[in-house]
Residue, then its C-alpha position, 0 to 999 in steps of 0.5 A: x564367701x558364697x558370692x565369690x564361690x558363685x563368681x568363681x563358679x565357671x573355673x571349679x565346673x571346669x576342675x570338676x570336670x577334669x577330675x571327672x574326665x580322670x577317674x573315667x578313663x581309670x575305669x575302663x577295662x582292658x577290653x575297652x568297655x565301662x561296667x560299673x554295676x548296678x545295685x539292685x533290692x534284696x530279693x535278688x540276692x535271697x532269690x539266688x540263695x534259694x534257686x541254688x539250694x533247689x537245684x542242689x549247688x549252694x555253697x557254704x561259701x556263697x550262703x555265709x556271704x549272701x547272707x552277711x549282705x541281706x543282714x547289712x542291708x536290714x532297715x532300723x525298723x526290722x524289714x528290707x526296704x526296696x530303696x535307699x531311704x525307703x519303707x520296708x517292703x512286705x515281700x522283700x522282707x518275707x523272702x529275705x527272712x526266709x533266705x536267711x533260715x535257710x542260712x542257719x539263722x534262727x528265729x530267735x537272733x534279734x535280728x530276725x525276731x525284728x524282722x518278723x515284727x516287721x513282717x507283722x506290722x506290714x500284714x503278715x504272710x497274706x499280705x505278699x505278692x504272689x512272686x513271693x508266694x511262688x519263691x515260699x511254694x517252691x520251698x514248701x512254706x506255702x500252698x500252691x493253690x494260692x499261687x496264681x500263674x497262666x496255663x501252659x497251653x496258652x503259650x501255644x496260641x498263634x503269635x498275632x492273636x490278642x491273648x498271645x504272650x507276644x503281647x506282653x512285655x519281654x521281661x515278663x514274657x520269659x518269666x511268665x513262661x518259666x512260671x506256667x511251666x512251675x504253676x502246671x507242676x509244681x514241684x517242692x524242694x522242702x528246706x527243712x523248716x517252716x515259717x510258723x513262727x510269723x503270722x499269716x503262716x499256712x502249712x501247705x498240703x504234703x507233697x511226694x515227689x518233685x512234679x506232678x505229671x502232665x495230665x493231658x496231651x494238650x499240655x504235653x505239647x505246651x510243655x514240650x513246646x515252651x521247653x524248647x522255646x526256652x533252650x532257643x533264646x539261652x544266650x552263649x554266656x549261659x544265662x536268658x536275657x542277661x537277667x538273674x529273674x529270668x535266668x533262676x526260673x527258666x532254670x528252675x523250669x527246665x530242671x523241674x522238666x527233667x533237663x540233665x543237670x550235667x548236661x552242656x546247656x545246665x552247666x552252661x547255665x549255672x555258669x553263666x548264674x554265677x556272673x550275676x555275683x559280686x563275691x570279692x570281700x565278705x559279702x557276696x551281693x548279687x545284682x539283677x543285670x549287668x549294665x556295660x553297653x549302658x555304662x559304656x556309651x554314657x561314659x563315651x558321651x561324657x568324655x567327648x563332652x568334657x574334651x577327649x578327642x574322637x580319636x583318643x586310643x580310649x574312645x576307639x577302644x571303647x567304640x570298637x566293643x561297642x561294635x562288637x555288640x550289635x545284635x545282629x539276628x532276629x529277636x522277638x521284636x520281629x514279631x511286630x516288626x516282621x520285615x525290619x532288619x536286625x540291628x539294635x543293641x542290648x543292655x547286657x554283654x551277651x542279650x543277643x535276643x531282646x535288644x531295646x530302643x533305649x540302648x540303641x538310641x544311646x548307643x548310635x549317638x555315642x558311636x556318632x561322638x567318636x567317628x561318623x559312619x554314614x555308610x549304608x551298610x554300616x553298624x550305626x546306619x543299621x541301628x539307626x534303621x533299627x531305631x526308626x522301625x521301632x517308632x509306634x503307631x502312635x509315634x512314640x517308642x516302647x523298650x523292647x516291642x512296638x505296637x503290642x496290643x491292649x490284651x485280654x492278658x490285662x484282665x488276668x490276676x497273674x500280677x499284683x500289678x498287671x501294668x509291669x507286664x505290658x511294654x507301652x510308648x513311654x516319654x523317656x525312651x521316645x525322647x531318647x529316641x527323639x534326640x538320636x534320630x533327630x541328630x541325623x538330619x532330614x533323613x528321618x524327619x518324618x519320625x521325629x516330628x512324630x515323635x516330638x508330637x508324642x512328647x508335646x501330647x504325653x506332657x502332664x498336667x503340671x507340666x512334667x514328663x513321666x520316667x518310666x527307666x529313671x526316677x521319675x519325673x525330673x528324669x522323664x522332663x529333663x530328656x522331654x525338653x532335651x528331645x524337643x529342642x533336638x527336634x527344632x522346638x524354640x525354647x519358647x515354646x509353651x511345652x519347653x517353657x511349662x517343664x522349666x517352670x516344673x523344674x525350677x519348682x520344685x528345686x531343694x533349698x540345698x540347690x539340688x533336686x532329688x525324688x523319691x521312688x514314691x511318687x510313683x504311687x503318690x503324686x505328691x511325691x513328685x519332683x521331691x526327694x532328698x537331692x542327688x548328684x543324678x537327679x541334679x544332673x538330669x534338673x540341670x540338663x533339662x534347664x540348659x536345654x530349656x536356655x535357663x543358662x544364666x538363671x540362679x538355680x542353674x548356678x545354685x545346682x552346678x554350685x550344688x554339684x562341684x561341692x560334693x564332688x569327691x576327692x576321685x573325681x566321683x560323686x557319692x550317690x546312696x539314692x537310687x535314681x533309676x527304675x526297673x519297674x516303677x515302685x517294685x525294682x529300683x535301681x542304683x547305676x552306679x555310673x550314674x553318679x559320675x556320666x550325669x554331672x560330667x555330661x550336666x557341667x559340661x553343658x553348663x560351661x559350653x553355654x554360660x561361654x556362649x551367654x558370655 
């Protein structure tokens, strides 16, 4: 049966993929756009919870069904893991505990009696990251004076010195601002409980008052200074940088600055926080992002490869939003890239100020797979403009920035972990990159050789590539050996041939792959995990492009997929295969699932018809 199976195996790829094809096009919105969603760990929603609650507009509504999802997503072993299938994590675990006191549910349900267990087993209170010691500070269960955040008067440095927040990363670089702005104030919305019931508890000192007032005019200026910096980049939809972390603390920020709580930009702003919600059912869970600009130029790129034509109505649609998009002014970028006209695109609907080079990669190759447009003035030729200034010095491409520098800011104790502040040449977005440009011909050579010399330098000992946006290194080494053949590596190139080998090793005995978010932290975890529909996907891209069309775990992982294929054309994904931060925020795209094996099948097909 297994053999007639295999036999068969080009002709049940093809079903799957025109089941796939159908359940895409189900899913497009009528404005033209595909907005799957994004999952993301439980801080998200216990954030939200309390940002409302110290700005005085929690409902019972959105407390009852918050706080139902942070119970349905409680490990066996008392805590909140930050993972599908991970450990629990001691600040998740914390933070979740404390939204739900909040909630009403006392210590000693069972529920939370097994979560302060878990709290116990994993250190206790002290054993926290200082983000969670700022939410617990806030609400008046911890003591500021163990909250590390930057002086506000740093945010008045020239843009171009070393110590400048320009120099760290943009997720960071809005947070950090929101935080010094509550670090110099802090203020107190007590939630009329403690936390004395869980060990490491220290009562904070009795504050009156919401603010402690500025105590020189050095940093009234700053204040003055970072408020209006923050009132610039609030985006038209109500919320900074499409982002629910940087929406609730400049929130957070602004209120504790004496902004109007009825005035146009708060109102706004609260509006604009309720999107981040999905609350149609018993449970309201909030997501950290929304992800249609992503979501929409993969599923382009998927339905053109499993045979939609470039002008189906659908796709015109699709690109036309996509158009609709681009981010036409000057964001922070322009701080390293002074005289490079604007032209990215940004993850969110409505991030008009932090495009990223991922986005942009992804989406040129997309507009390019439903209609060329080589006119100069056109939006993809200003994308790919864009694209190509971002390039770093050293060849390779950052998300948001270029060529940030290695900062004082790094000896700081800002962080638990100071590397998710910075914004670094990393091999998943420099492939992306890569593979876009390269498509465009001799036009831009000269950067994709560059590039492809950052990913021939950047390659591991073992003969992966890290991923730095998706997990981990099966995702970094299947878009390295991608980008490389798009820049006229041979597949026998010894780099091409080193990362096939890492993929054909570590292939599951099930014939599919899979990775877990530890090897992040561990090296062992490499390559291991249990397998997913995506990851096998990224596995099986990575082999073609490496020319392994024929080879038996080629067939063992396409055979993998077309079986677990559901009935709706989709595929069921619990995993969280991509990365926000490495380790502390995994994602689950819920898209990924879907684009991943379309695009990995069709691959296969159109090279097991050219071997035949």
């Amino acid at each position: 049966m297994i053999d007639q199976a295999l036999s068969q195996l080009p002709e049940r790829a093809a079903m799957a993929v025109a089941r796939a094809r159908v359940a895409m096009l189900a899913a497009q919105s009528a404005d033209g756009y595909w907005h799957y969603g994004v999952e993301n760990k439980v801080t998200v929603g216990a954030h939200d919870l309390l940002a409302r609650e110290f700005l005085g507009v929690r409902t019972a509504r959105e407390t009852t069904r918050t706080a139902a999802w942070i119970r349905s997503i409680q490990s066996g072993d008392g805590g909140w893991p930050g993972f599908h299938g991970g450990p629990d994590d001691i600040s998740a675990t914390v933070i979740a505990y404390a939204a739900l006191r909040l909630a009403g549910d006392a210590p000693s349900r069972p529920h939370m009696r097994a979560a302060a267990d878990g709290i116990a087993r994993l250190g206790g209170l002290e054993r926290c990251r200082n983000s969670a010691r700022l939410w617990l500070a806030l609400a008046g269960l911890w003591p500021w004076e163990k909250v590390r955040t930057l002086p506000p008067e740093l945010f008045l440095l020239p843009r171009r010195t070393r110590a400048s927040l320009y120099e760290v990363a943009s997720w960071a670089r809005q947070v950090i601002v929101a935080v010094s702005i509550l670090g110099a104030l802090r203020p107190v919305w007590p939630v009329g409980f403690d936390l004395a019931e869980l060990p490491g508890w220290r009562a904070p000192a009795t504050r009156t008052g919401r603010r402690r007032p500025p105590y020189a005019p050095l940093r009234c200026r700053a204040l003055r200074a970072m408020q209006a910096w923050m009132r610039q980049r609030q985006d038209v939809d109500g919320c900074w940088g499409g982002v629910h972390a940087t929406t609730v603390h400049t929130l957070l920020a602004l209120h504790v600055l004496g902004e109007s709580a009825v005035g146009p930009l708060m109102r706004s702003a609260l509006a604009g926080l309720d999107t981040f919600a999905d609350d149609d059912g018993p449970m309201r869970r909030v997501r950290f992002s929304h992800s249609p600009v992503w979501d929409t130029a993969h599923v382009i790129l998927a339905l053109r490869a499993a045979g939609v034509p470039a002008g189906d109505p659908s796709l015109a649609r699709a690109a036309a939003w996509l158009l609709g998009r681009q981010c036409e002014g000057t964001g922070d970028w322009a701080v390293h890239r002074p005289g490079l006209p604007p032209g990215g695109w940004s993850f969110q609907f409505a991030n008009a100020h932090y495009p990223d080079c991922d986005d942009t990669a992804l989406v040129v190759r997309a507009l390019r797979a439903v209609a060329s447009s080589t006119a100069p003035d056109g939006a993809v030729s200003r994308g790919l403009r864009w694209l190509s200034g971002m390039v770093c010095g050293d060849g390779g491409w950052a998300a948001f920035d270029a060529d940030t520098a290695v900062t004082p800011l790094r000896r700081l104790r800002i962080t638990d972990t100071p590397a998710l502040l910075f914004d670094e040449t990393t091999a998943d977005v420099t492939a992306h990159a890569v593979e876009a440009l390269a498509a465009e011909g001799p036009r831009y050579a000269h950067v994709v050789h560059a590039g492809a010399n950052w990913l021939l330098r950047a390659q591991e000992y073992d003969g992966s590539w890290y991923g730095r946006w998706g997990c981990n290194h099966v995702y970094g080494t299947s878009a390295g050996l991608a980008a490389l053949r798009a820049s006229g590596l041979h597949r026998d190139h010894p780099a091409i041939r080193r990362g096939a080998v890492w993929l054909l090793s570590h292939q599951n005995p099930d014939g599919g792959w899979g990775e877990d978010h530890r090897s992040y932290l561990d090296a062992a975890w490499r390559g291991r995990g249990e397998s997913s529909a995506s990851q096998t996907a990224w596995a099986l891209q990575g082999l073609l492009s490496a020319g392994a069309a024929d080879g038996p775990a080629v067939r063992r992982g396409v055979d993998w997929l077309v079986r677990r294929q559901l009935s709706d054309g989709t595929w069921q994904e619990p995993q969280y295969t991509g990365t926000g931060m490495p380790w502390r925020s995994p994602i689950r795209y819920r898209c990924y699932p879907v684009v991943f094996p379309t695009l990995a099948l069709t691959q296969y097909l159109k090279e097991h018809k050219h071997a035949t």
